[in-house]
Structure formats: C-alpha cells, structure tokens
C-alpha positions in Angstrom: 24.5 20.7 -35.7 24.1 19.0 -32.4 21.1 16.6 -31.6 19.1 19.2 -29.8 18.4 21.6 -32.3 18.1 18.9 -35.4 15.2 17.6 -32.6 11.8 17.7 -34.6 10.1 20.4 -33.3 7.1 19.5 -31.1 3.8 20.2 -32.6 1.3 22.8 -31.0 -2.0 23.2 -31.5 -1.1 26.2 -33.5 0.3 24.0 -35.6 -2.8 21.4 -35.7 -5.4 24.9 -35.9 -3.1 25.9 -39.2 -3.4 22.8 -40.9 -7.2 22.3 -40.0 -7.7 25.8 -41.3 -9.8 26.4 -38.2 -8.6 29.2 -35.6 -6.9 28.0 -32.4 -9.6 28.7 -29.6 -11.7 26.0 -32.2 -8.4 23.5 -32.2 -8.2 23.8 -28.4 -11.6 23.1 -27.6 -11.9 20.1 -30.1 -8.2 18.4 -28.9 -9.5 19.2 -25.1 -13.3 17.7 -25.3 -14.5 20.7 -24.1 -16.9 23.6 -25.3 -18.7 24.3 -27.9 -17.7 23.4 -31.7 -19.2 21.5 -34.8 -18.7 17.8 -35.6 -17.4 19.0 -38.9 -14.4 21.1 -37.3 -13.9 18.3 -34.7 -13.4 16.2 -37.1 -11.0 18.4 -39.5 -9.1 19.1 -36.0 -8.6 15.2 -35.0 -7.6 14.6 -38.6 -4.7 17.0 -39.0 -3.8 15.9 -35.6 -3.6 12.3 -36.6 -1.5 13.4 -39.3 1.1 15.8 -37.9 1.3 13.1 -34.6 0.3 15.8 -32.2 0.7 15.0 -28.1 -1.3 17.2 -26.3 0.2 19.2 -23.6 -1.4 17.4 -20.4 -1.0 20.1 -17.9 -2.5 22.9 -20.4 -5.3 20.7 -21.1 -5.8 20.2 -17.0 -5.9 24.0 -17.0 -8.6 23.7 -19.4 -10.6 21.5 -18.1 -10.0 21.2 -14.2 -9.1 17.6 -14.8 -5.9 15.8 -15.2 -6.9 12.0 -15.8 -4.2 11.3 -13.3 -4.2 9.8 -9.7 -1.5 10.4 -6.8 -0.5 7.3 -5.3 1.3 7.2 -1.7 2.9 4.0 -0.1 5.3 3.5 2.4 7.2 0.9 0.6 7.0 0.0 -2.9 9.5 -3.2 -2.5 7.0 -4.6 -0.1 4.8 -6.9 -2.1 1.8 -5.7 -0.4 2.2 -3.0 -1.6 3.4 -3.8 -4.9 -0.1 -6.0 -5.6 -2.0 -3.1 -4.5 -0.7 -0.8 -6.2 -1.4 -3.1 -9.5 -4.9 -3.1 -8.3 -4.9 0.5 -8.6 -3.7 0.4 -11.8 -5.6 -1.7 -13.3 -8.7 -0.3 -12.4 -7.2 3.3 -13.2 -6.4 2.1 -16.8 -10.1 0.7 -17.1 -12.0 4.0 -16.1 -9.1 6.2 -18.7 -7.2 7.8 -15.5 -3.4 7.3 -15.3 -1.4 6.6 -12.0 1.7 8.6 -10.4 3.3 6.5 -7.5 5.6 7.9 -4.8 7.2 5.5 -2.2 8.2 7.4 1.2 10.3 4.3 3.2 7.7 4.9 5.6 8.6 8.8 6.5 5.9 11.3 7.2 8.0 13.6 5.4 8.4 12.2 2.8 4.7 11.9 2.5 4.2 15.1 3.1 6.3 16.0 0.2 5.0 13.6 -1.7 1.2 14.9 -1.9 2.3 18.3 -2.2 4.2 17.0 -5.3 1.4 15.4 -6.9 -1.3 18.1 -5.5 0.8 20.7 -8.1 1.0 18.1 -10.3 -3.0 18.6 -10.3 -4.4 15.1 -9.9 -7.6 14.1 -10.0 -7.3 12.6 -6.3 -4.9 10.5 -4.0 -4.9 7.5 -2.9 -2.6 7.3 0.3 -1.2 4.5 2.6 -0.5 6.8 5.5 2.9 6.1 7.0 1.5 7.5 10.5 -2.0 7.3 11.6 -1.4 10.2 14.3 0.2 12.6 12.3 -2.4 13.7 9.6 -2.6 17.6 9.7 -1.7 17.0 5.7 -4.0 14.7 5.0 -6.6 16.4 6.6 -5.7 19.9 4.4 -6.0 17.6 1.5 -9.6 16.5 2.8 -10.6 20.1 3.5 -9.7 21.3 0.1 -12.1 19.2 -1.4 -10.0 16.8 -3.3 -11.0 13.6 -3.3 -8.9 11.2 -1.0 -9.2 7.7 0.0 -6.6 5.7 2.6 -5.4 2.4 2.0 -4.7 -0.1 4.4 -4.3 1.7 7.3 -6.6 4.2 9.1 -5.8 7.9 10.2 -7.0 9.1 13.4 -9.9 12.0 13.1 -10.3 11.7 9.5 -13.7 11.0 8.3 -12.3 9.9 4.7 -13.2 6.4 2.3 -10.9 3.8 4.1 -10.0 0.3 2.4 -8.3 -1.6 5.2 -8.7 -5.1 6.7 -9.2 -4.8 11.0 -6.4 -6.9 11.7 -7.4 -7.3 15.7 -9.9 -10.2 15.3 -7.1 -12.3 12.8 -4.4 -11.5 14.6 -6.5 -12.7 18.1 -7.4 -16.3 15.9 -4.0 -16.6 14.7 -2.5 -16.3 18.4 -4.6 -18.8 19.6 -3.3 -21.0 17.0 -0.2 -20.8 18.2 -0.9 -21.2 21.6 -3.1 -24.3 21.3 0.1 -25.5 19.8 1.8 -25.1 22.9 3.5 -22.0 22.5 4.0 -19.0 24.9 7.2 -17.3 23.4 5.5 -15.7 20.5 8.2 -13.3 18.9 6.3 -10.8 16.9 8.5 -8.4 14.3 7.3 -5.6 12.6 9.5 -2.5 10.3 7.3 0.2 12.7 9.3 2.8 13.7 9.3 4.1 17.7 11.6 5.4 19.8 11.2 3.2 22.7 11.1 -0.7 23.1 7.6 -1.8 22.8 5.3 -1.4 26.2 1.6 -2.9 26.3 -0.6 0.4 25.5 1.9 2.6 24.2 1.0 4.6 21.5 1.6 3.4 17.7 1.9 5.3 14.2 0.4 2.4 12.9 -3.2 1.3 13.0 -2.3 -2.3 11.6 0.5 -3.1 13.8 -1.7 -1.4 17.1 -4.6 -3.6 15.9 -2.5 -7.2 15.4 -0.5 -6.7 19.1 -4.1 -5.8 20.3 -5.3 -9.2 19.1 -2.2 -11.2 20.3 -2.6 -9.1 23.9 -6.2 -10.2 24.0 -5.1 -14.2 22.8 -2.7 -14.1 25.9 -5.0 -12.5 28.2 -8.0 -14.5 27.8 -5.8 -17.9 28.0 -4.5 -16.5 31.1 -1.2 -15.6 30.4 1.3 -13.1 30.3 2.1 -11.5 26.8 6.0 -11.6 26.2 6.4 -8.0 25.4 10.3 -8.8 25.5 9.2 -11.0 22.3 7.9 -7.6 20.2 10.1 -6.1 18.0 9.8 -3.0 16.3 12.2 -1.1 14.2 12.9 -3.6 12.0 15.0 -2.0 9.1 16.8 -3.8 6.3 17.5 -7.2 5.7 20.6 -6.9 7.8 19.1 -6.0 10.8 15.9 -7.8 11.1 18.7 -11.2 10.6 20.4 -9.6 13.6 16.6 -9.4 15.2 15.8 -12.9 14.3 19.1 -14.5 16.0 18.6 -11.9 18.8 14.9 -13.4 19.5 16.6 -17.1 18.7 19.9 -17.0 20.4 18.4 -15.3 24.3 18.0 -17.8 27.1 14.6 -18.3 26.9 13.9 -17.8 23.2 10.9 -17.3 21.0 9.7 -21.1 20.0 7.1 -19.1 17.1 8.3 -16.1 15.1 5.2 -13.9 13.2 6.4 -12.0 11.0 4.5 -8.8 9.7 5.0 -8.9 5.9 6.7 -10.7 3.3 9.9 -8.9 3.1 10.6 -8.9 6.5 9.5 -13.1 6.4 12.1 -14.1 3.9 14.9 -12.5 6.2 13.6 -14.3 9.0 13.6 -18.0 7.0 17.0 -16.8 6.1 18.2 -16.5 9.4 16.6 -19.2 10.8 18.2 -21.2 7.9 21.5 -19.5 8.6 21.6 -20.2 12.1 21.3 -24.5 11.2 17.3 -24.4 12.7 14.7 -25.7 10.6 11.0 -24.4 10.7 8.7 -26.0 12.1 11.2 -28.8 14.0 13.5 -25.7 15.9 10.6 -22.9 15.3 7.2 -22.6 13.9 6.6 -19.5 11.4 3.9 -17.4 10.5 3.5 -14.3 8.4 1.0 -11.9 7.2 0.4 -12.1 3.1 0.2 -15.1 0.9 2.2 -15.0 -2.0 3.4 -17.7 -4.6 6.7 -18.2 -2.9 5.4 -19.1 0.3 4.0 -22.0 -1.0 6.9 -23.0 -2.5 9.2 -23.6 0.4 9.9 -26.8 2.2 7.2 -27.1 4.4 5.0 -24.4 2.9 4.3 -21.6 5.2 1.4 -20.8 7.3 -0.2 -17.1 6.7 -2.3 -14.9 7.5 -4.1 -14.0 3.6 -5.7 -10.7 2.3 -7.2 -9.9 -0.8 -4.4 -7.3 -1.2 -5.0 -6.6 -5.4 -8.8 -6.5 -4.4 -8.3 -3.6 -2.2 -6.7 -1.9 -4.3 -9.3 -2.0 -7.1 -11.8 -1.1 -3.8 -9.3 2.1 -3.7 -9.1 3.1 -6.9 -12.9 2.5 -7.9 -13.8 4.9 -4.7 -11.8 7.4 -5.7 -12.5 7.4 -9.4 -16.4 7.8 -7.8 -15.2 10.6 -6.1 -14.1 12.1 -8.6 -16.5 12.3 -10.9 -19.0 12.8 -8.2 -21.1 9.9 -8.0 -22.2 8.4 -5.0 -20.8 5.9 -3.0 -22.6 1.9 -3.5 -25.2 1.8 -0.2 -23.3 -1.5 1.0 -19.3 -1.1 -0.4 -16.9 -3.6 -0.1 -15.8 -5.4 3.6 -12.6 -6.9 3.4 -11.5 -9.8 6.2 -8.3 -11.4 6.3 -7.8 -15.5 6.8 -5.9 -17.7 8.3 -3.9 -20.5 6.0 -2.5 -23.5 8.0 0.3 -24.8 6.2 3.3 -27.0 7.2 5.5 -24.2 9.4 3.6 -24.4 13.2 4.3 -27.0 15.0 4.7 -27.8 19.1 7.3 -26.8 20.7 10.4 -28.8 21.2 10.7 -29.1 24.7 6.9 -29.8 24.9 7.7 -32.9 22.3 10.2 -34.0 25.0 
C-alpha cells in the first residue's frame, strides 16, 4: 500500500457533526463562530472536535464568514533588514490581535507586486499591507483601495492614493545629515541606492521611489544652501547585487576626483561598500568617511563603529499592522496616530577629508 492512501484520512465536519450527534449546518456554525446555536451543542461540537483532532478548512470557513484572519504582506526585499524588522513588527502585532501573516517579496518589480496582491487578494485576506516598489505606478493599488479592502503602505508613499501611510519623510534627515558631512569638509558626497532607472541620475528627474526622491532632495537642498554644486556624477542608482554595488564602490573610489564620503542607502548595500572599501587597502574614516541609513547591531560592532541615520523600523511596522487590523474590523482611526522621524547617530566613520588634513 503506498504512503498516500495508508494517509489518515482528514477529518470533516461531517465527521465532527456525526460524532456530536448534532446535524452539520449546527457543527459548521459552532466550529466557524458564527450563527445561531446552543451553548450545549457548542460545546458537544468543540468536544468531539478536540477528540477526533479536527483542523478546520480555513478558506471554507472565510466563505463563511467573510473573514480569513489573514493579512497580505508586500515588500520589495525581504533580505534587506529593513525590511526583515518590519515585517517582525507586523507579525508580532498580527499574532497579538489573532490574524496570521502571508509575506511575498517582489526584488523590487512592479510585476511582481502586482502579482503578488492579486495572489493574496484570492487568497481572501483580511487586508494588505504593501511597501510599494514604485510610487508612480499604482493603478493596482488604487483597484485594491476602490474595492474596499482595507490597505495601508509602508515606508514609502504612492502618488494619488489617499490610503494609511507609515513612512518616515526622509528630506529633512537626509538635509541634517548632508550638512554633517559638509561641515566636515566634504564636497564629493557619493550617494548609492538599489533604485532602478533607465538613465544616470539628473537633478529633478523623476523617481519610483518616494524615499530615495525625498533623501537626494535633502542632500540637493544641503549643497544648495551652502552654496555649492551637488555632484550628481557622485549618485548612483541601479545598484544590484553585491557584485555590482563593489564594482560601484571602486568606480566612485578609483575616478580622478573621487568621493571622499560614501552614504549608503540601506544595510545591505552598506556591508558591500565596507567590503570594498576594505578590499581596495582604504580604511574608513582615514581614506573615506561612511554613512548609512538603518542602525543595526552590526554596525556597532565594526572598528570604528559606523555613523547612521536610525529609524524605528519594528515600530512602524506594529504602526502598520495595528492600522490595518483597525481597518478591518472597522474601527476608527486614533485622532492623533503615530509620527515617525528618523535620527542621526554620530559614530567613529566621518571624518575630514584627507587632503583637507594636509
């Protein structure tokens, strides 16, 4: 007999009705929470399910009831520990409030997101929660808010949709964080980011991202108001794998005139850069000062520790997950909800430049 068939047979709630000696509609109802039956049969029901170690069937109970208990999750990169810490935010607070979490990762592709929340809108979840990888191109998004279902962005912001946003505004930080650099003594200010374009990055050309728009707004303005010219030959997009963003990082640190600071614009593009750097024989903040967005454990532990730009990623993803679990269950939103700012952390890795400390 092959494993298959000598499988136990799954249990039904035929099966759990039978040995309750109540009909099925009655077993259905008292499994599902739902409709009307006696204390008595719910408790006959629960009983012989205890005993027979019945598993309801989730997506006939979501038929039922018009809920799931489930939440879509949408990020661009699950690897990146922003993202990672977020999502455990979500989680967390998911597990607390008795919803369960689906996470799909899209490597940053709108088509993949759009896949994504058509996958989880037939898987019938309760809501999303999405970390759009464009915030032009929205058109599914915005079906998603029309429908009715609740929706919430994380981190970045869409263009024309009036949905719950948990996001830090990253112009005013990245503006402080520039000056930093340029009080130092600084004015080749390399700036790297995994953004996608088609085009070497132009002042005022358009973005997909609202994060990476808002933190090159802030270093523009940082130039500008010190008078000087922003090195737009110092912004790099496109940044793919660890491979390449090494390449990027000798690139910015090999030219002519090359970058004296380096801002990197998450973790895992940062520890490519150190390696690099490392990899090269340069040694931050002696050769080249370093900065990065995120603060996690690691970047404390290197030798000096790094300087970074911090936000209370794991809190915005409870902020996420508690708005959308509102949402859902159609309570109102708090009269003053949570404002999220990011800070700046001055470690060991800026420093003057060399040639200024001739």
């Amino acid at each position: 007999m092959s494993s298959y068939s000598s499988r136990r047979r799954e249990i039904t709630v035929a099966d759990v009705a039978k040995a309750a000696q109540v009909s099925k509609a009655q077993a259905a109802r008292a499994l599902g929470n739902y409709g009307a039956v006696s204390e008595e049969v719910r408790g006959r029901v629960l009983a012989a399910a205890e005993e027979l170690s019945y598993r309801p069937n989730e997506l006939a109970r979501s038929m039922n009831t018009g809920k799931s208990n489930t939440i879509g999750v949408v990020v661009g990169d699950i690897e990146n520990p922003h993202f990672g810490l977020a999502t455990r935010g979500i989680t967390d607070t998911a597990k607390k409030s008795g919803y369960n979490v689906i996470l799909i990762n899209t490597d940053e592709e709108t088509a993949a997101e759009i896949e994504a929340v058509r996958v989880l809108l037939d898987k019938r979840v309760d809501g999303l929660i999405v970390a759009p990888a464009s915030s032009v191109e929205t058109e599914h998004l915005q079906h998603v808010h029309e429908t009715g279902r609740p929706l919430v962005l994380l981190d970045r912001k869409a263009e024309g949709l009036d949905v719950e946003t948990v996001a830090v505004s990253m112009a005013g930080i990245s503006y402080e964080s520039t000056r930093y650099l340029l009080e130092a003594g600084h004015r080749r200010i390399a700036f790297i980011s995994t953004l996608k374009t088609d085009s070497p990055y132009r002042f005022g050309m358009a973005l997909d991202s609202s994060q990476i728009s808002e933190r090159l707004e802030g270093m523009q303005r940082a130039f500008t108001e010190s008078g000087l010219t922003f090195p737009e030959d110092q912004v790099r997009l496109n940044a793919g794998d660890a491979n390449s963003i090494r390449t990027i990082t000798r690139g910015l640190l090999l030219m002519p005139d090359p970058a004296t600071a380096i801002v990197a614009s998450d973790g895992l593009i940062a520890l490519s850069v150190v390696e690099a750097i490392q990899e090269l024989g340069l040694s931050i903040p002696d050769d080249v000062s370093f900065l990065m967005y995120d603060d996690f454990s690691w970047t404390r532990l290197t030798s000096p520790p790094l300087t970074v730009i911090a936000q209370p990623v794991y809190e915005m993803g409870v902020a996420a997950a508690s708005a959308l679990i509102r949402q859902i269950e159609g309570r109102k939103p708090a009269a003053n909800g949570p404002e999220f700012s990011a800070r700046l952390i001055r470690r060991g890795s800026v420093a003057m430049p060399r040639a200024a400390r001739v």
